[in-house]
N, C-alpha and C positions, 0 to 999 in steps of 0.2 A: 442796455438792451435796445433794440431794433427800435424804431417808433412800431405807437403802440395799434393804428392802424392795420400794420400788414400783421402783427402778432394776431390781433381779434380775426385778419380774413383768412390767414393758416388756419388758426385755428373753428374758423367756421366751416374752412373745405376739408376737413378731416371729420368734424361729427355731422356734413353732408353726408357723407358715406355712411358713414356705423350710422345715423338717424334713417336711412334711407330701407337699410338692408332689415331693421329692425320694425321699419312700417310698413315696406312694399308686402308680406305676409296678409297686412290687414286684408286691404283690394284684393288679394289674390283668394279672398278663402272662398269665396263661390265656386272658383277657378277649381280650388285643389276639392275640396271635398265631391266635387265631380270624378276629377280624374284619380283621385287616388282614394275613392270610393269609403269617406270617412263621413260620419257623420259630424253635429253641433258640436257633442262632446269633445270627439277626438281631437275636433277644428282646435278647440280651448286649449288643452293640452299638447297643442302642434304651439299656439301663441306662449302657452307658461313656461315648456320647455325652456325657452331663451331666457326670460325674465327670470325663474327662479333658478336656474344654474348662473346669470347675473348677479345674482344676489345676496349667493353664498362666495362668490370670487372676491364679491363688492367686500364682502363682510371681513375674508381672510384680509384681502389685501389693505384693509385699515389697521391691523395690526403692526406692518411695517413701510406701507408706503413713503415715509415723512423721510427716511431715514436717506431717500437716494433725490438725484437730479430727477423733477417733474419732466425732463424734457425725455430721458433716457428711459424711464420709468412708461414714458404715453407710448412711445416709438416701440419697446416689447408688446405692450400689451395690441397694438394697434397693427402691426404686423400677424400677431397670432388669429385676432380678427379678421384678418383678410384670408387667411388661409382655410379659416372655420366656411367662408362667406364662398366662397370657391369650390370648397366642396358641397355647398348644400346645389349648386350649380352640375354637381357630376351624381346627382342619386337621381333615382326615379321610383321610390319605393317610401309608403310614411315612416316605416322603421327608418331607412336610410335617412331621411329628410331630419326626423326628430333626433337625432345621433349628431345630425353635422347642426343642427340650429344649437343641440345642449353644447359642441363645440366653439363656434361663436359666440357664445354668451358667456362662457369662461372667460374669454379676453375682454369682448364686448362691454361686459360690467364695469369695468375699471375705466371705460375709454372719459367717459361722460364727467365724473368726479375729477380724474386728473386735469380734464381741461377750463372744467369749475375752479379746480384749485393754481392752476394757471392764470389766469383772468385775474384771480382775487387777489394773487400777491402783487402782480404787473399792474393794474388797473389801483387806482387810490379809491378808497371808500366813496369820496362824496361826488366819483364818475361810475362808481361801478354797474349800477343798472340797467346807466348807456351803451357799456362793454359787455354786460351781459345779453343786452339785447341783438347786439350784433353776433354773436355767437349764437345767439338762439333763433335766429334767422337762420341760421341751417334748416331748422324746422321747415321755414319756408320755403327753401329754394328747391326741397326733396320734395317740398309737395306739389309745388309750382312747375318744379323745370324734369326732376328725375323720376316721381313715380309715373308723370303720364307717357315719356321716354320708355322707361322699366317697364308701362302696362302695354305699351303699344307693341315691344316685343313678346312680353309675355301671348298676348291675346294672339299675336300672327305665329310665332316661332316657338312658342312655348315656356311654360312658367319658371323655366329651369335660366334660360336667357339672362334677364336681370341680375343673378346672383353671377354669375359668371363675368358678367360687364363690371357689376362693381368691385368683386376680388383686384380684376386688374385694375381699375381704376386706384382703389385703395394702396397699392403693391407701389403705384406711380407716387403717388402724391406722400406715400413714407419716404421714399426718395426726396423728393422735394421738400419735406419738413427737415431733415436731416439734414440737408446742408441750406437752410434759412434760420431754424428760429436756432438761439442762443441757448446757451444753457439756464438752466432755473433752480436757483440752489441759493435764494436769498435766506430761506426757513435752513437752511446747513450751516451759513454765516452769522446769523444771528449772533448777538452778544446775551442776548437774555437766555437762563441757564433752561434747558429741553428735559418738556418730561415724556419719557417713554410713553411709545402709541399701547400698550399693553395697560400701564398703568392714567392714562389720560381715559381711555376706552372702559375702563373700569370705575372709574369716578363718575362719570357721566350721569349715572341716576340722582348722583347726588346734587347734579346743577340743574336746578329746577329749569335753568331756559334753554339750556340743549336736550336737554330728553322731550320738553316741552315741542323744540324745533322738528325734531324725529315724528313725534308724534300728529304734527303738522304736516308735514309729509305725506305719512300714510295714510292719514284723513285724505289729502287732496289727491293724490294718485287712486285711490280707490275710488272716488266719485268718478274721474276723467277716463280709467282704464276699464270699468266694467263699460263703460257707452261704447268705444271704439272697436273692438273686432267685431262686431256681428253692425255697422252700419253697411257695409257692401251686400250681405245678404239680403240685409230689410229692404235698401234701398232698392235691389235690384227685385225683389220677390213681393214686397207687398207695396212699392212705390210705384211700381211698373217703368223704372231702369231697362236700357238694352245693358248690356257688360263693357260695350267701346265706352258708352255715356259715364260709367264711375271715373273718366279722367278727368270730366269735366269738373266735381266734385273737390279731386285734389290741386287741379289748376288754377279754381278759384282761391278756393279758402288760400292756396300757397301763396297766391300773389299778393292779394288782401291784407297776408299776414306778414310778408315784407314790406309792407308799408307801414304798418299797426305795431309789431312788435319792439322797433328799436325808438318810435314816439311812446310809445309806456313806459319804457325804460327813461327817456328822457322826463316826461311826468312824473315817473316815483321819484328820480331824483331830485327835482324840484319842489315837488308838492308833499314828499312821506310815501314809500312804499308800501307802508301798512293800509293807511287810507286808500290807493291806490288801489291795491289788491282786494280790499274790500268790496269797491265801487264796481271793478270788472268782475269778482267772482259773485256777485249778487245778480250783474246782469247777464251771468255766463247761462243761469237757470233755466231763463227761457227758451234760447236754444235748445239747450239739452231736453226741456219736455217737450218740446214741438218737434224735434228731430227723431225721437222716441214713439210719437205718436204719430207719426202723418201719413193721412191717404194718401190713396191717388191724387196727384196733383200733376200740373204741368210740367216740365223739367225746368223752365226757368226760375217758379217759384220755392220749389225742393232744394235749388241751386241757395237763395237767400239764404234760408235756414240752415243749409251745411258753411254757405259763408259764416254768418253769424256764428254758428259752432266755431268754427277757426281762429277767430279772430277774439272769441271772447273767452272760451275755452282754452286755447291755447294761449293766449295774452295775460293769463292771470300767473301763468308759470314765471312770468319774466320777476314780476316784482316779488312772488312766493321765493325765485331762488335767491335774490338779492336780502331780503330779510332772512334765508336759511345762513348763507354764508359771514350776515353780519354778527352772528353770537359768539364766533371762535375767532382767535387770537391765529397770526399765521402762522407759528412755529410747527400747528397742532390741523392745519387746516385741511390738509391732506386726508388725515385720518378720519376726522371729524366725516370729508366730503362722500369718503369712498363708505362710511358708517351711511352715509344719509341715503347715496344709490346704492347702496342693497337695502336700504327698507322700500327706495321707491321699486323697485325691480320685483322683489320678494313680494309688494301689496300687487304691484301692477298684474303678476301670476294668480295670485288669490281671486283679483278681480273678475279674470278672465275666465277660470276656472268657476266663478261663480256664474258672470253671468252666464256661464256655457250650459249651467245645471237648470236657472232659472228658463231661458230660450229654448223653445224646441221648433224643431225642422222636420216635421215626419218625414219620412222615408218613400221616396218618388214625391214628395209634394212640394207645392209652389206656394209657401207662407212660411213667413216667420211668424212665430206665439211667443207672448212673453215678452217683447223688447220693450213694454212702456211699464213695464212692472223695476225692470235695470234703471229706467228715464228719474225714474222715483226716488231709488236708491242712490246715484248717483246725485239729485238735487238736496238729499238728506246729509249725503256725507259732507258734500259744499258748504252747505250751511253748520255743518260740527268744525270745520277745517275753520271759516272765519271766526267762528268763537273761539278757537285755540288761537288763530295768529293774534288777537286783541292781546294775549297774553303775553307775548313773546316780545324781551328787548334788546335793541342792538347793543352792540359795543362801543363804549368813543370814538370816534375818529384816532384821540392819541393810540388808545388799547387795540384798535385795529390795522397799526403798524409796525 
């Protein structure tokens, strides 16, 4: 294969996009429940639309993903995505919008898993966290460089702009994966004899440390998913935010978090990802209740405490996905991965969905209710998430090749 470099920044500028189109929503929702005249709830259900049609695609496509090339297999699904992503660019109606996001998220679910399970077989175990870090720098660079791009159109030209930029950008950059990365079909060559994703998928309850891994998951995507869509409302409604100011929010924490993210990767792999992940999601807590809670304050000081969310919040995902990926074997990896994003995608709806029930937004009013009651919830499930990963063990280095 190619060196492993340009495989990680392919691979980072492809879930740029699918990460981007999947967050730009958040900031926007002040934006759209204005204009297309929805309330908290409907806002929820504009965010689950995508995640839980995610996560039923997530779920089919572990059934037989294992069976084709990772490369050929990302390139459909990644394409279908940009198409989804283009149209939610040509609606101007909630029905339309929530049609072309459940669209997106059909392909979208799959995109994330595949290029997890890219990573894990190219990258060796005892660098993986390094490689995963740099892939999950996408996170960054869509928060750094493309949402306040994405917002700056959205705010002047309209909310529909961004999705239309990224379709074609996406449309581009398949092209350019397509004739870069190599094909991925090491888990097809294997000598060691393949057991059906059907029957590997069915076993699962019975291995105490992959269902355990799932169940980790869904612990930590619910703590981190119920906080994130309704921060543009609070900030903007009870923080006293202008609507240009939410870029500032994602420029920081973006840039922050491309510095922060691929040094935790480097730490887990030096120092134990479990410990690792322990140490940032313990300290991710205080962001999340102070983020949950805050007055009026300055814009510089509101600005810390969303950095701190970003960086600690976000930072705990790097060594979480490195201990996810290390309990399967690679022949099974695939299946395993696309199993694990539809639990995160499936909780991430739940989440959103709930906190939409708990938050309320009266109608013509200027206040968020409710977001420190989510701030809670979300530092509860934190704390169930590191008592599950203490539980969880990796695989050898030999079993992980």
């Amino acid at each position: 294969m190619k060196s492993e470099r340009i495989i990680l920044y392919l691979l980072a500028a492809s879930q740029f996009t699918h990460i981007m189109d999947f967050m730009i929503i958040m900031p926007l929702g002040e934006m759209l429940m204005e204009e297309l005249f929805i309330n908290s709830q409907e806002f929820s259900f504009l965010v689950a639309s995508y995640t839980m049609t995610a996560g039923v695609t997530g779920l089919i496509s572990a059934f037989f993903v294992d069976k084709y090339d990772r490369k050929k297999y990302f390139l459909f699904a990644y394409l279908g995505f940009a198409a989804g992503t283009l149209m939610c660019g040509m609606v101007d109606t909630y029905a339309g919008l929530i049609s072309a996001r459940i669209l997106t998220g059909a392909f979208g679910g799959v995109i994330s898993s595949t290029v997890i399970a890219i990573v894990s077989d190219a990258i060796a175990s005892e660098r993986r966290a390094w490689g995963l870090g740099i892939v999950m720098s996408a996170f960054s660079m869509a928060s750094a460089l493309g949402l306040p791009v994405g917002l700056y159109f959205a705010f002047n030209y309209g909310w529909n702009w961004p999705f239309i930029a990224l379709g074609i950008v996406s449309v581009l950059n398949a092209i350019a994966v397509y004739f870069t990365l190599p094909p991925v079909r090491a888990h097809l060559d294997t000598p060691e004899p393949r057991v059906r994703s059907w029957e590997f998928i069915k076993r699962i309850p019975q291995h105490k440390n992959q269902w355990m891994a799932l169940t980790y998951t869904m612990l930590l995507m619910f703590g981190h998913f119920s906080v994130i869509p309704f921060i543009t409302p609070y900030l903007v409604q009870n923080v006293g935010f202008e609507r240009q100011e939410i870029t500032w929010v994602y420029l920081i924490g973006g840039l922050a978090t491309i510095i922060t993210n691929p040094r935790i990767g480097r730490w887990a792999d030096r120092t134990g990802r479990h410990r690792v992940f322990q140490i940032i999601a313990f300290l991710s807590i205080i962001p999340i209740l102070a983020l949950t809670n805050l007055p009026e304050v300055p814009l510089w000081s509101a600005l810390v405490v969303t950095g701190l969310f970003f960086i600690l919040a976000g930072g705990r995902m790097v060594p979480s996905t490195a201990i996810v990926t290390s309990v399967i074997k690679p022949q099974n990896r695939g299946s395993f991965m696309s199993l694990n994003s539809s639990v995160q995608n499936m909780t991430a709806g739940l989440a959103s969905i709930a906190a939409g029930i708990i938050v309320v937004i009266p109608e013509g009013g200027h206040h968020v209710y409710g977001f420190w009651k989510v701030g809670l919830i979300a530092a509860a499930f934190t704390l169930l998430a590191i008592w599950m990963m203490r539980r969880i063990k990796a695989l050898t280095p030999v079993e992980d090749r």
